[in-house]
N, C-alpha and C positions, 0 to 999 in steps of 0.2 A: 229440828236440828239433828242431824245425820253427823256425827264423829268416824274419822274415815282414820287410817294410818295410825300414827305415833299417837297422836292424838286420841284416839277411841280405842285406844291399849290395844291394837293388834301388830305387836312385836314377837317375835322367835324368842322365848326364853331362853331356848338353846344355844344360838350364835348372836342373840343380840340385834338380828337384821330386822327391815323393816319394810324392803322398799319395795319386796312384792306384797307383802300386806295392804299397803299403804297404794298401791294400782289397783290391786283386786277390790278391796271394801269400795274403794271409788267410785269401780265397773261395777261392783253391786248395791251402792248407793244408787247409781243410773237407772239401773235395772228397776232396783223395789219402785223407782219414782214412777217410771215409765210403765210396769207392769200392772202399778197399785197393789204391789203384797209392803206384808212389813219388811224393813231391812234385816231385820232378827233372823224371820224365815230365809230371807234372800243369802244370806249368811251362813248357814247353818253348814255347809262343810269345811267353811273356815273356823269356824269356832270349833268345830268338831277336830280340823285340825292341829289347833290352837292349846287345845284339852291334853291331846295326845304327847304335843312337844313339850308342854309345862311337867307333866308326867315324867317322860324320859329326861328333863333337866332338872329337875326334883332327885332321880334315882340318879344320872351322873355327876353333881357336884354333892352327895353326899359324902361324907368321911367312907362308906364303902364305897361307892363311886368311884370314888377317888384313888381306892387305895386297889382297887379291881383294874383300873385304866393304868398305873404305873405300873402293877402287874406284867399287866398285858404286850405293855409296851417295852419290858425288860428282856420280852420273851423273844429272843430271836425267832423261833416257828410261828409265833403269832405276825408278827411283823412280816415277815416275809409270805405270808399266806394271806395277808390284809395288802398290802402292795403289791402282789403277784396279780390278786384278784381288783384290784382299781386299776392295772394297767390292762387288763383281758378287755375292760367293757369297751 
């Protein structure tokens, strides 16, 4: 039994999402089967970057987090140097 998606807890901590989780394990469900490795190994940069986003949602909804992001966002230079920089790419 191979748990793919929501299912087999591979959701964004951070925003919640699922639905590229939930393709990917799929396509490396397919893989491990068709390969003959485990799915674990087949996995292993999802999880790795699974690790990484629980991390970063961990440190931004903490009370400093939290209190660093309203900062941030009060800050007219910050804002405007974070939307300057999302409309350049």
């Amino acid at each position: 039994i191979l748990l793919i998606g929501d299912a087999g807890g591979y959701v964004d901590s951070l925003t919640g999402e699922g639905l590229y989780y939930a393709f990917k394990t799929g396509e490396n469900a397919a893989l491990a089967i068709i390969n003959g490795v485990s799915f674990k190994k087949q996995n292993e940069k999802i999880i790795a970057k699974m690790k990484l986003t629980r991390t970063l949602s961990n440190i931004f909804y903490s009370k400093i987090g939290k209190f660093l992001t309203k900062i941030a966002l009060e800050s007219n230079w910050f804002t405007t140097k974070a939307f300057s920089r999302y409309l350049s790419w």
